[in-house]
Rosetta silent file (secondary structure, phi, psi, omega in degrees, C-alpha in Angstrom):
SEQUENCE: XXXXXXXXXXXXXXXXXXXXXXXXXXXXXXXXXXXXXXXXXXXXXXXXXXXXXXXXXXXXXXXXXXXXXXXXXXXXXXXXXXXXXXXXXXXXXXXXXXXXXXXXXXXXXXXXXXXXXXXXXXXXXXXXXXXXXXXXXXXXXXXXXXXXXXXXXXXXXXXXXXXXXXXXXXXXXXXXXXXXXXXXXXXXXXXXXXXXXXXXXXXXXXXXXXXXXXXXXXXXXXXXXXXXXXXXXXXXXXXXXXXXXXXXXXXXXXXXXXXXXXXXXXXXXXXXXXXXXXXXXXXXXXXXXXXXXXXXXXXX
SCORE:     score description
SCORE:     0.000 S_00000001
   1 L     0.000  -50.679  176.617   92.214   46.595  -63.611 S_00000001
   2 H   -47.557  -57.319  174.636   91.218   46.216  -67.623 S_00000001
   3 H   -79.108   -0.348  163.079   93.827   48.947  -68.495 S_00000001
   4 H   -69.922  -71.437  151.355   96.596   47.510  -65.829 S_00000001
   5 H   -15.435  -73.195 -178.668   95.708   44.272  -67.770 S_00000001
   6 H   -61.775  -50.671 -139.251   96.101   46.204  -71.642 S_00000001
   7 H   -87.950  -52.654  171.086   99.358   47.730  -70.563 S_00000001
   8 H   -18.053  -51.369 -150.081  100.771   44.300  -69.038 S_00000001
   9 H   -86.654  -28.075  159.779   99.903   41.850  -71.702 S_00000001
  10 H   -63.264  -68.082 -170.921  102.689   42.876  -74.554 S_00000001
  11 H   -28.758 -108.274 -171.602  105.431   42.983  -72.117 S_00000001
  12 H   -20.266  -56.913  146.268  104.294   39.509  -70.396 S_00000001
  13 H   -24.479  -55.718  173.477  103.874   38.485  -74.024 S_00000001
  14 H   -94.110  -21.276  151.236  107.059   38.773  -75.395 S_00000001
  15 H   -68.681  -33.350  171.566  108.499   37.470  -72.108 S_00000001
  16 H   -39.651  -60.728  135.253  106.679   34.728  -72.241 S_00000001
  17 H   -12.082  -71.881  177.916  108.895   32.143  -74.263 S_00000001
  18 H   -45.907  -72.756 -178.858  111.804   33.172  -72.103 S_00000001
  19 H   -29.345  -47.929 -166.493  109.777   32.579  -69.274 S_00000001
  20 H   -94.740  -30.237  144.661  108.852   29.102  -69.832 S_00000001
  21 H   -44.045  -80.988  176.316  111.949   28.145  -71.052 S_00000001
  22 H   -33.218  -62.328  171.614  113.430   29.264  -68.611 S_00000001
  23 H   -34.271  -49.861 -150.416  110.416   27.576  -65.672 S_00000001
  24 H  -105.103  -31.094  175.520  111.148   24.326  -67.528 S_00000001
  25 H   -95.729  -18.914  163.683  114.581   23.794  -68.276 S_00000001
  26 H  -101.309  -51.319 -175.064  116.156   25.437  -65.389 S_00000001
  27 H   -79.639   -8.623 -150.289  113.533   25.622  -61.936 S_00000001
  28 H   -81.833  -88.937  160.918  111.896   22.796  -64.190 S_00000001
  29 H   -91.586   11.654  117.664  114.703   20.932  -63.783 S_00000001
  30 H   -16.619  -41.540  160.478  116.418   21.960  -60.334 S_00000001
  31 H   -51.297  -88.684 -173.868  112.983   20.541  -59.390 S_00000001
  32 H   -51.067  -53.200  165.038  113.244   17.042  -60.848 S_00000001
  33 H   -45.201  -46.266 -164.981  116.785   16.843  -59.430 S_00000001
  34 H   -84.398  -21.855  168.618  116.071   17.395  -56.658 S_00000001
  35 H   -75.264  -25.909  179.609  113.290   14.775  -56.563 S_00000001
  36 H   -85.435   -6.485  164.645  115.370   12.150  -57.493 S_00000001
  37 H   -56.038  -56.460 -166.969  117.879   13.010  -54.714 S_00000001
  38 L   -90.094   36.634  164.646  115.373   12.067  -52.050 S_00000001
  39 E  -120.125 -177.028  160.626  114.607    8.459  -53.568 S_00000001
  40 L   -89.760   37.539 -172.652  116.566    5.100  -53.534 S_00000001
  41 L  -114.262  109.902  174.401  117.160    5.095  -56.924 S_00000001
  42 L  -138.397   28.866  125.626  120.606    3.699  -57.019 S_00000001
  43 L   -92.915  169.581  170.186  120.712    0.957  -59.608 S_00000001
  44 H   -95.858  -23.503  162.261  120.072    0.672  -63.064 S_00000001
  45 H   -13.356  -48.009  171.815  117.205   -1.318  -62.951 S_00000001
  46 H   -84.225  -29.432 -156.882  115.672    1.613  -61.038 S_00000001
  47 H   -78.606  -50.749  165.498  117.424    4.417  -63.075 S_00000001
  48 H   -60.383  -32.308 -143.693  115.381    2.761  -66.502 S_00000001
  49 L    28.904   76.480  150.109  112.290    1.671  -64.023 S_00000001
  50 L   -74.694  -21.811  179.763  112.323   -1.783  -64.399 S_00000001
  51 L  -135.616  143.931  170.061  112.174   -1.488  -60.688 S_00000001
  52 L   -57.603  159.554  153.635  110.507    1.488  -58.112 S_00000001
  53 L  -133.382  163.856 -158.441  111.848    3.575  -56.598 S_00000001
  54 L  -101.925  146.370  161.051  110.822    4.470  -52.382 S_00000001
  55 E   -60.448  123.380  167.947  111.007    8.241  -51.101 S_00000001
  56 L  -125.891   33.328 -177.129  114.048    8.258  -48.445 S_00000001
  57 L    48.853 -130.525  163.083  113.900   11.996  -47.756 S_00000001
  58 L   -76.540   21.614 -169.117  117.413   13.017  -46.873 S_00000001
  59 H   -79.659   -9.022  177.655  119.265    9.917  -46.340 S_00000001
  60 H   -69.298  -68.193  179.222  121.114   10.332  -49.512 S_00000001
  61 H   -29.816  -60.319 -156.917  122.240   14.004  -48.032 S_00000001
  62 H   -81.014  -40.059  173.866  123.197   12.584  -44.335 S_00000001
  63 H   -86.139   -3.187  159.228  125.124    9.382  -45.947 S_00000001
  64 H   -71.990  -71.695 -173.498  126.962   11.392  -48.422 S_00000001
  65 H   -53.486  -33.625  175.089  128.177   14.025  -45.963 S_00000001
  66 L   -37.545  -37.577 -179.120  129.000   11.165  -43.662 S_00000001
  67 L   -34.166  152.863  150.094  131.385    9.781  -45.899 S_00000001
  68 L   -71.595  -47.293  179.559  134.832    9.926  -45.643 S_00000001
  69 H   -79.691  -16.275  172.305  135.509   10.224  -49.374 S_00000001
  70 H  -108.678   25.200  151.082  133.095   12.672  -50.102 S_00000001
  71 H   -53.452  -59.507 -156.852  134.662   14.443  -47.243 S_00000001
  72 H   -72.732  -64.037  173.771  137.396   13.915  -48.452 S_00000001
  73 H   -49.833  -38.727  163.146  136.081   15.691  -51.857 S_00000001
  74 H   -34.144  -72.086 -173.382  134.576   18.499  -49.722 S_00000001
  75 H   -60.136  -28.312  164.007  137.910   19.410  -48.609 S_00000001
  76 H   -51.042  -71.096  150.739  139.433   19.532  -52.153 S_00000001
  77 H    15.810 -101.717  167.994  136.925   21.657  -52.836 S_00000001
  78 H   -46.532  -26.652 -171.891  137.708   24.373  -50.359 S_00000001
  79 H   -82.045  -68.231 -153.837  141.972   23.723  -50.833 S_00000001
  80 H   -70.527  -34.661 -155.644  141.240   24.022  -54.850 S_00000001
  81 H   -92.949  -19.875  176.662  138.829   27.199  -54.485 S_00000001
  82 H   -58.401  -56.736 -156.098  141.001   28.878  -51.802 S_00000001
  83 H   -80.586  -55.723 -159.580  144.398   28.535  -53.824 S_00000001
  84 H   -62.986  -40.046 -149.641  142.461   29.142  -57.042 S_00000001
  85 H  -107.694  -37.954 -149.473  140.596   33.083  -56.147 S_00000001
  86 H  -117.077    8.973  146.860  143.869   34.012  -54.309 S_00000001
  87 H   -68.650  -78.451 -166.258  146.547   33.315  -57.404 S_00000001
  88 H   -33.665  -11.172  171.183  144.127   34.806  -59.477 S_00000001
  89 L  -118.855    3.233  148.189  143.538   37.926  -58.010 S_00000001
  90 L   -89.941  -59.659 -175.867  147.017   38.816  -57.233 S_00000001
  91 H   -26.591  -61.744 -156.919  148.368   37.850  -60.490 S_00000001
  92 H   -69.906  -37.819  156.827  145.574   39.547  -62.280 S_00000001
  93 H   -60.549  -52.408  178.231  145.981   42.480  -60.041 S_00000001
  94 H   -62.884  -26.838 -153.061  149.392   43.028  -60.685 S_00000001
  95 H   -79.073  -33.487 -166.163  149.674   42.352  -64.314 S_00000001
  96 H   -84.484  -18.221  172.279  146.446   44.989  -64.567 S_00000001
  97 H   -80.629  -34.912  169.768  148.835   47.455  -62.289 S_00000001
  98 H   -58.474  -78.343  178.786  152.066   46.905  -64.471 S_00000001
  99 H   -16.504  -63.848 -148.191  149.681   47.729  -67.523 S_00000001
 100 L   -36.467  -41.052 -149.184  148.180   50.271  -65.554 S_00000001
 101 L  -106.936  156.063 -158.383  151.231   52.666  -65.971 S_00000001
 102 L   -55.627  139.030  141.429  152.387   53.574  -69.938 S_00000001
 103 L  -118.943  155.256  159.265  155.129   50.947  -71.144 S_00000001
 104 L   -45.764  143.711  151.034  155.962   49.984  -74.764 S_00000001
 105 L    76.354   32.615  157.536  154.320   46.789  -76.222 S_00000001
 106 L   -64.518  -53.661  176.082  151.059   47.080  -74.024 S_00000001
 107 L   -51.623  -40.015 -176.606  149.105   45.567  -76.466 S_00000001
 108 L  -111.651   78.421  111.994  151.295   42.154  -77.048 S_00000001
 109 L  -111.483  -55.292 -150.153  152.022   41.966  -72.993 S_00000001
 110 L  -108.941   31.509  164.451  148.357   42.193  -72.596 S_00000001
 111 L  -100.256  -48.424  166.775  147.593   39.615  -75.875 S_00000001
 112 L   -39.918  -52.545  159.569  149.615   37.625  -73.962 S_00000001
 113 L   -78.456  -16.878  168.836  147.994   37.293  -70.711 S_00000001
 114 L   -61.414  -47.830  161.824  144.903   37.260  -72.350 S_00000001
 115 L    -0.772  -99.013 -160.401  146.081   34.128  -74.433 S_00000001
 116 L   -37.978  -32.569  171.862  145.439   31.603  -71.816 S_00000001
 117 L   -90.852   43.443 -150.544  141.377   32.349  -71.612 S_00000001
 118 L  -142.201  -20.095 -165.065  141.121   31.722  -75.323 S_00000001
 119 L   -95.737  157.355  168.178  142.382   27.889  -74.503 S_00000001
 120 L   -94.026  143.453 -174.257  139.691   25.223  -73.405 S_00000001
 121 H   -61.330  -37.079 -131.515  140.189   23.651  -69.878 S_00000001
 122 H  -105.325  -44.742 -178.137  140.378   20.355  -71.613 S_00000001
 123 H   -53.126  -76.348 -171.622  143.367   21.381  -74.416 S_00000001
 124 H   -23.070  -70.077  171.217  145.237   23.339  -71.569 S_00000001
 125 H   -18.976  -68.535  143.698  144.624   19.846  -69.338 S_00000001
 126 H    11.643  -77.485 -164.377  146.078   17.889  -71.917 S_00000001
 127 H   -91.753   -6.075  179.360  149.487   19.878  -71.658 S_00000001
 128 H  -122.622   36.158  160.081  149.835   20.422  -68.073 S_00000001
 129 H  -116.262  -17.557  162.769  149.218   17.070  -66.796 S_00000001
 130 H   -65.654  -55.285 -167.185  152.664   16.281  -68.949 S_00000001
 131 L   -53.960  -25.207 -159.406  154.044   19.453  -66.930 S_00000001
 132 L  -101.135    9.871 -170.050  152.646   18.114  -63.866 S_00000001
 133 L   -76.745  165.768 -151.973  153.863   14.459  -64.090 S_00000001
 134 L   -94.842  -10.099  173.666  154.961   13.020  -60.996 S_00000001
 135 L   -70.571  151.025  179.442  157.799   11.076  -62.143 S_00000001
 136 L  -158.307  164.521  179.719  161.289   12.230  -60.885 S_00000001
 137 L   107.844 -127.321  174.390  165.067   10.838  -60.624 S_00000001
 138 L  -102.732   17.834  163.856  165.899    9.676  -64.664 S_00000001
 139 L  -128.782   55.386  176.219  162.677    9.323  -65.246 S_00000001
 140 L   -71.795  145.626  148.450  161.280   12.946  -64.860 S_00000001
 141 L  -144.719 -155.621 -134.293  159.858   14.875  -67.330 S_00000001
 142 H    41.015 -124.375  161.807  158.249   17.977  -67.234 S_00000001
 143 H   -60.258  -71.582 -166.555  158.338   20.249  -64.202 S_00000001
 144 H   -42.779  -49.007  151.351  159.948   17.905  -62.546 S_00000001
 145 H   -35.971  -64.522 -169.123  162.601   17.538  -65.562 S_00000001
 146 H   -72.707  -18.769 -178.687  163.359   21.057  -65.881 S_00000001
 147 H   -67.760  -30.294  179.378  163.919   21.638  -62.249 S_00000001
 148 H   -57.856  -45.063 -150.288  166.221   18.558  -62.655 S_00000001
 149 H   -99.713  -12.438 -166.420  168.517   20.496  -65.258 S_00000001
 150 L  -106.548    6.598  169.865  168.258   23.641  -63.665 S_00000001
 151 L    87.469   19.161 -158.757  169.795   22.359  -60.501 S_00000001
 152 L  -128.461   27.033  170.881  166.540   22.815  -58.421 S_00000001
 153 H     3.201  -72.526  173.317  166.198   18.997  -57.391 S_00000001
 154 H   -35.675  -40.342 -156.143  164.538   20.078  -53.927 S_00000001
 155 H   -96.048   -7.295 -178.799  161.825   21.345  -55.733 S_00000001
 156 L   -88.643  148.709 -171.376  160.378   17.784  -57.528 S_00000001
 157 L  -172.520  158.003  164.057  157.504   16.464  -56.038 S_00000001
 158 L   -45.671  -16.786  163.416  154.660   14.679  -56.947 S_00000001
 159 H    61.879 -122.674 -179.964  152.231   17.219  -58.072 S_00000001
 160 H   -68.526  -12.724 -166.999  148.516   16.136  -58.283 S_00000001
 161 H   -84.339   -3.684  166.758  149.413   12.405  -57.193 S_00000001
 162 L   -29.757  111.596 -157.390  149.753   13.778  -54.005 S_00000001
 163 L   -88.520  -18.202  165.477  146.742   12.676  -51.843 S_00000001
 164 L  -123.983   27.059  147.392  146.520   15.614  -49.464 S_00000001
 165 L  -131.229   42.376 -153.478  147.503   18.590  -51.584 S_00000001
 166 H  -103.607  -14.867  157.874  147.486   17.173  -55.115 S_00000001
 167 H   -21.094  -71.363 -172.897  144.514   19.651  -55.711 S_00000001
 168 H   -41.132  -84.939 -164.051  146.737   22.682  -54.984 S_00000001
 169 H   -20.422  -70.834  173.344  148.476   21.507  -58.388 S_00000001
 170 H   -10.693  -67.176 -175.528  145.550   21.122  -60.218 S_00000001
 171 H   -74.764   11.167  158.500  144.992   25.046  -59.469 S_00000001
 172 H   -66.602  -98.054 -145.286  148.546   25.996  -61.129 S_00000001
 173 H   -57.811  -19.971  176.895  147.197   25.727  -64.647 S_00000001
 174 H   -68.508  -30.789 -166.097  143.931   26.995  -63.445 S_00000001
 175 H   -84.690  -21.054  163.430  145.030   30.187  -62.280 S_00000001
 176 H   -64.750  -12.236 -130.812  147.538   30.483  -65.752 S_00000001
 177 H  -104.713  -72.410 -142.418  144.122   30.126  -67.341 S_00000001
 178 H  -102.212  -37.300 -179.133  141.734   32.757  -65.653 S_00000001
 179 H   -21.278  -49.342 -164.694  144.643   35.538  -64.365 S_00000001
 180 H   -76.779  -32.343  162.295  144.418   37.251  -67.395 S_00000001
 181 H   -56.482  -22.957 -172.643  140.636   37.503  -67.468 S_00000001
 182 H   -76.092  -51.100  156.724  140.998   38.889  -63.456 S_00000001
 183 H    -9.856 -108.344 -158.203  143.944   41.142  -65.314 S_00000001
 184 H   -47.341  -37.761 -178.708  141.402   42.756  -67.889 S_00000001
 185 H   -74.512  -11.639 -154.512  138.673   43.468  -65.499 S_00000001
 186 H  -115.394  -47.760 -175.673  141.054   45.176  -63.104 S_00000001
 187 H   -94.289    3.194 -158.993  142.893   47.362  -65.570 S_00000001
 188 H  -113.514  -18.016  136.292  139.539   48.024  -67.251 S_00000001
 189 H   -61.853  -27.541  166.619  138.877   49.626  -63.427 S_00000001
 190 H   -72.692  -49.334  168.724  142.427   51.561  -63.500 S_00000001
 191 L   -48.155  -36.531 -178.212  141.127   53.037  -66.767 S_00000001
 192 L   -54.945  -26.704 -154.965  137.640   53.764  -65.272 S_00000001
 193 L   -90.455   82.824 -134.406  139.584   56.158  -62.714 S_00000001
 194 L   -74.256  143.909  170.035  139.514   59.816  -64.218 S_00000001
 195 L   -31.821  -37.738 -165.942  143.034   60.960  -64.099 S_00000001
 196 H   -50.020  -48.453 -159.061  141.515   64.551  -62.458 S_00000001
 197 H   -60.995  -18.498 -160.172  141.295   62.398  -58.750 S_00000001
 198 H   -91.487  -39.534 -166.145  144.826   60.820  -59.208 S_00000001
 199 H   -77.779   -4.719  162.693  146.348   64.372  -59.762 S_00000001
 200 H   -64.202  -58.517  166.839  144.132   65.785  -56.914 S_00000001
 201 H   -55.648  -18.593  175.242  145.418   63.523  -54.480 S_00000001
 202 H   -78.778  -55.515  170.513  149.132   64.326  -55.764 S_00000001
 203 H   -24.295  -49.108 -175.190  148.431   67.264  -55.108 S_00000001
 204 L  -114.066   28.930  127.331  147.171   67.711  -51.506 S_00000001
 205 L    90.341   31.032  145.685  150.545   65.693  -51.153 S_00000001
 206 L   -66.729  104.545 -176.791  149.823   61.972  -51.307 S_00000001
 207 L   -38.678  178.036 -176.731  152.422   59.555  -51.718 S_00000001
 208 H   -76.654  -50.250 -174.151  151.712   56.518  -54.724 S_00000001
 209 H   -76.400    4.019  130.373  151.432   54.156  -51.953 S_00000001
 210 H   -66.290  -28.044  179.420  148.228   56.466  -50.412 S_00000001
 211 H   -87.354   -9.339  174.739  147.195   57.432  -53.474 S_00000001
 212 H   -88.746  -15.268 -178.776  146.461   53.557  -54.585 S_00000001
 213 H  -101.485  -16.381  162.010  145.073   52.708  -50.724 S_00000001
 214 H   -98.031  -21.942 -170.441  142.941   56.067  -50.195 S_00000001
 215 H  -107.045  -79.187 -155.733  142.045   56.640  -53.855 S_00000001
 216 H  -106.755    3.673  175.755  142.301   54.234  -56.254 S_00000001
 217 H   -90.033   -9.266  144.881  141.699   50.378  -54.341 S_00000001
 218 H   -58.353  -35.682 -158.036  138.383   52.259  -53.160 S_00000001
 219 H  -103.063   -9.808  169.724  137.355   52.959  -56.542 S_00000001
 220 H   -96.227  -12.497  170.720  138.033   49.052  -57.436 S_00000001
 221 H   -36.029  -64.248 -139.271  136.408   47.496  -54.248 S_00000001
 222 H   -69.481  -50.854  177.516  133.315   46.965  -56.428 S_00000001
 223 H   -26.508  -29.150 -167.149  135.653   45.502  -59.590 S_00000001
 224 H  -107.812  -19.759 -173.364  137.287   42.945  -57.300 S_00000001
 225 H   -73.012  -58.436  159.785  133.992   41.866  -55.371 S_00000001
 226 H   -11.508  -67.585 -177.328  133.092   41.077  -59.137 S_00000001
 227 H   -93.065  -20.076  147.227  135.422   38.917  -59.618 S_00000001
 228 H   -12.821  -65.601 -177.497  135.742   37.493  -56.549 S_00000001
 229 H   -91.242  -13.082  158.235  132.507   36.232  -57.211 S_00000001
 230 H   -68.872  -51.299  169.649  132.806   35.393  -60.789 S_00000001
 231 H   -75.554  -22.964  138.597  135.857   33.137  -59.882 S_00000001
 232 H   -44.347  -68.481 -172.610  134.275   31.758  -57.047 S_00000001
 233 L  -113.564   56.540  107.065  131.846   29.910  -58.577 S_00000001
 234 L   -93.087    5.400  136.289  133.739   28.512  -61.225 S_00000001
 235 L   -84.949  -12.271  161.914  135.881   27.052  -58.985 S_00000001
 236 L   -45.905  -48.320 -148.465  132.512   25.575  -57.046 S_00000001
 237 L  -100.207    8.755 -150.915  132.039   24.080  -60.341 S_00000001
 238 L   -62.503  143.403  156.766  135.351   22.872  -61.341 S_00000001
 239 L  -172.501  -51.291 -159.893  135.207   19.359  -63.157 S_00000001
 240 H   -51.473  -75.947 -164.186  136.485   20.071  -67.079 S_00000001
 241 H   -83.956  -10.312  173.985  139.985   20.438  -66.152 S_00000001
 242 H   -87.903  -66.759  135.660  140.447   18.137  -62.983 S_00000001
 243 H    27.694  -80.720 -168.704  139.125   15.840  -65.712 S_00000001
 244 H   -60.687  -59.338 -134.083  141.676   16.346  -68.362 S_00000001
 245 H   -98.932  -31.660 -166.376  144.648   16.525  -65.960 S_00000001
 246 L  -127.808 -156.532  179.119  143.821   13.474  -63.333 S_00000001
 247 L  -133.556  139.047  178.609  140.937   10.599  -63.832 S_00000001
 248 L   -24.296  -47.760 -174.448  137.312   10.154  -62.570 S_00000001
 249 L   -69.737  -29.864 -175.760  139.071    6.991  -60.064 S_00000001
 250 L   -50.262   94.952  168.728  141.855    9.393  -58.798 S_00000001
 251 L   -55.746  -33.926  175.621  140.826    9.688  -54.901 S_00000001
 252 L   -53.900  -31.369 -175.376  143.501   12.467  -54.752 S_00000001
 253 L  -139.984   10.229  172.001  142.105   15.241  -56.911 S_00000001
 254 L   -81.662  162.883  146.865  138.353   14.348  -56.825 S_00000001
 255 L   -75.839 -170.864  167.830  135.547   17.064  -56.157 S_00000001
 256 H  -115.171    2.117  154.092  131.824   16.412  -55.830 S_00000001
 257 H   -62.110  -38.669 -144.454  131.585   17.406  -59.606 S_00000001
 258 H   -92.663  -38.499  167.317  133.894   14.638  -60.690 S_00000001
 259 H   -19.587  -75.721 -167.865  131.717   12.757  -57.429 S_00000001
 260 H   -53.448  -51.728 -162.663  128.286   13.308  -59.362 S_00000001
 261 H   -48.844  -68.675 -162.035  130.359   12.295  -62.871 S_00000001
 262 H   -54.050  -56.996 -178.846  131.288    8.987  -61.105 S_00000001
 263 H   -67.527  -49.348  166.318  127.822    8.059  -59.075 S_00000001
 264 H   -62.743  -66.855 -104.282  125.562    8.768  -63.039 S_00000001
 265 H   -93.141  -37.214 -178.758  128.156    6.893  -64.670 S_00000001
 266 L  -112.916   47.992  175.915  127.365    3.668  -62.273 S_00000001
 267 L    50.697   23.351 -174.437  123.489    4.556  -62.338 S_00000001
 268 L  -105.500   53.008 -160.641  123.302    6.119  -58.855 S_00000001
 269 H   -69.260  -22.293 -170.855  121.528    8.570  -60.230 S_00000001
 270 H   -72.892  -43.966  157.730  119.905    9.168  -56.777 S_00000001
 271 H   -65.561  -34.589  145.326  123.430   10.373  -55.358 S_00000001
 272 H   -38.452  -68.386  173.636  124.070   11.897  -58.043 S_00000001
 273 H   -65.051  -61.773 -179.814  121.303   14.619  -57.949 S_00000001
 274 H   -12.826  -91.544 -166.398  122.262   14.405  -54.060 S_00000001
 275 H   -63.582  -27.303  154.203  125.434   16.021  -54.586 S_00000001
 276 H   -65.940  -11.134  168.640  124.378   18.436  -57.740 S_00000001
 277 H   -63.793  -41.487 -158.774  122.003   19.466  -54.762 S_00000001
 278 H   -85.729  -30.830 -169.729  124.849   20.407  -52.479 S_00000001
 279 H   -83.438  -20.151 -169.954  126.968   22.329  -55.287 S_00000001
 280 H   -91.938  -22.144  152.716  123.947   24.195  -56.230 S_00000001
 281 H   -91.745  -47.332 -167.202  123.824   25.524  -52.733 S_00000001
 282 H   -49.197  -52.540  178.212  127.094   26.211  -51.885 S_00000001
 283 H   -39.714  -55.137  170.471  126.781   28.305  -55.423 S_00000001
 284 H   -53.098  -39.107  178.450  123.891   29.783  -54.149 S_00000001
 285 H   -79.118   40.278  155.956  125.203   30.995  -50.505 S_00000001
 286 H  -129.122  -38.554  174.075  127.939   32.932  -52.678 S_00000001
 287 H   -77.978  -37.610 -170.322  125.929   34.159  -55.394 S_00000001
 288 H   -61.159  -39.756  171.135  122.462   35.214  -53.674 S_00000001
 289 H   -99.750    2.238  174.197  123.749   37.763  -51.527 S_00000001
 290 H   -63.081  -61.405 -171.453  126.209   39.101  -54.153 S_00000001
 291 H   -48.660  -64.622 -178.447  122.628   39.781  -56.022 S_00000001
 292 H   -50.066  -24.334 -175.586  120.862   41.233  -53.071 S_00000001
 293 H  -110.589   20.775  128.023  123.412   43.570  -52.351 S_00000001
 294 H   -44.686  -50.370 -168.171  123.879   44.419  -56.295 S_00000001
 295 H   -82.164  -34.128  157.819  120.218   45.212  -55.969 S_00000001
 296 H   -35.859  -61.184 -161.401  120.582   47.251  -52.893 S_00000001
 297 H   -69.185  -67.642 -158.878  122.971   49.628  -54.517 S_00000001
 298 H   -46.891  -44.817 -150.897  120.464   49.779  -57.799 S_00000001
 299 L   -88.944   25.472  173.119  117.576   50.731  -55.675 S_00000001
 300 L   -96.052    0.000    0.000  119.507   53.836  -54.026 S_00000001
């Protein structure tokens, strides 16, 4: 036990710090959030504690989901995360399959696509809520403007003010944003792929389109689960760029990020942590078994 003990205590030492940092500022507070979810503290009176606040278990939980508006928010949610993982992972696949095969100018095509994750959601925001403005006829500008000059009329629409797809907009600039990051992780799997297997498979007289659906989209399964799951939950988390492009009051494009902004903001601090409860599971049922079955594969 003494020498179990000696061998232990440097590791567990120099871990420690980390450790407690970690204990206090993340389950530390995940903890504390979560306590203030299950009170009534929904003034500020209470939120300073000039006044108590009473334990109400879940009633925060059961009259949030009840809601219509945070329902409402739910469903952006799913519309924004849907639209969001399945530009981004086509784009990013092809543009990492164009790469894939030698062209001139590889480097400034793939400086290019790269570009866009180099920008901050909130500068990017900025410029594509002018692309995305909603005016049309003579007073269009943007999208809506160039479609005007180009003859494409049919095509102006309202973009984010839209109330039951104005999301969907939203997740045009997201997905110019992160494609190129999906891109680099994808072509950084085509590289991964020793040459020997693609000319083996030519060989024993596989077409291109067998040798990428027997060969090489096998050898990228784990590369796309990756991102899959990387890009998932930053679109859980969205709020920076919904932000920029529409406003906290906008019923149209909120989330239950830009929710929780709006419930601290009026000292409903209790609703708040409610709904940083709920995003921190839905994060969890996508990340938790990504880990377990990451750790399966280590321990084989």
């Amino acid at each position: 036990m003494l020498k179990s003990l000696r061998r232990a205590g440097p590791p567990l030492l120099m871990l420690a710090p980390s450790l407690i940092l970690v204990g206090v500022f993340v389950y530390g507070l995940i903890g504390a959030n979560f306590q203030t979810s299950v009170t009534d503290n929904h003034t500020a009176a209470q939120a300073t504690g000039r006044e108590p606040s009473l334990l109400v278990w879940f009633q925060n939980y059961t009259d949030l989901l009840g809601t219509e508006a945070f329902q409402h928010s739910l469903t952006n949610l799913v519309l924004y995360t849907v639209v969001f993982l399945a530009g981004t992972m086509i784009m990013g696949f092809a543009w990492a399959w164009m790469l894939d095969k030698p062209i001139k100018g590889e480097g400034i095509f793939r400086s290019i696509y790269l570009f866009p994750m180099a920008v901050s959601f909130v500068a990017s925001g900025v410029v594509w809520r002018w692309l995305l403005n909603s005016n049309q006829g003579e007073n269009a500008s943007g999208l809506n403007r160039l479609f005007q000059i180009v003859g494409l009329d049919f095509l102006q629409n309202n973009w984010w003010n839209n109330v039951t797809f104005g999301i969907i907009a939203i997740s045009i600039p997201a997905i110019w944003q992160l494609s190129g990051y999906v891109m680099a992780l994808f072509l950084a799997g085509f590289r991964g792929i020793p040459e020997e297997l693609r000319e083996a498979a030519r060989m024993d007289g596989a077409s291109e389109w067998k040798l990428y659906r027997h060969v090489l989209f096998p050898q990228l399964s784990p590369i796309a689960l990756s991102a899959l799951i990387i890009i998932g939950h930053m679109s859980l988390k969205a709020f920076d760029l919904i932000m920029s492009i529409s406003k906290p009051a906008n019923y149209q494009t909120k989330v239950p990020a830009v929710d929780m902004y709006v419930f601290k903001s009026s000292f409903d601090y209790a609703n708040a942590a409610a709904v940083g409860s709920i995003l921190l599971i839905i994060v969890a049922l996508v990340i938790v078994p990504y880990l377990i079955r990451t750790n399966r594969q280590e321990k084989r």
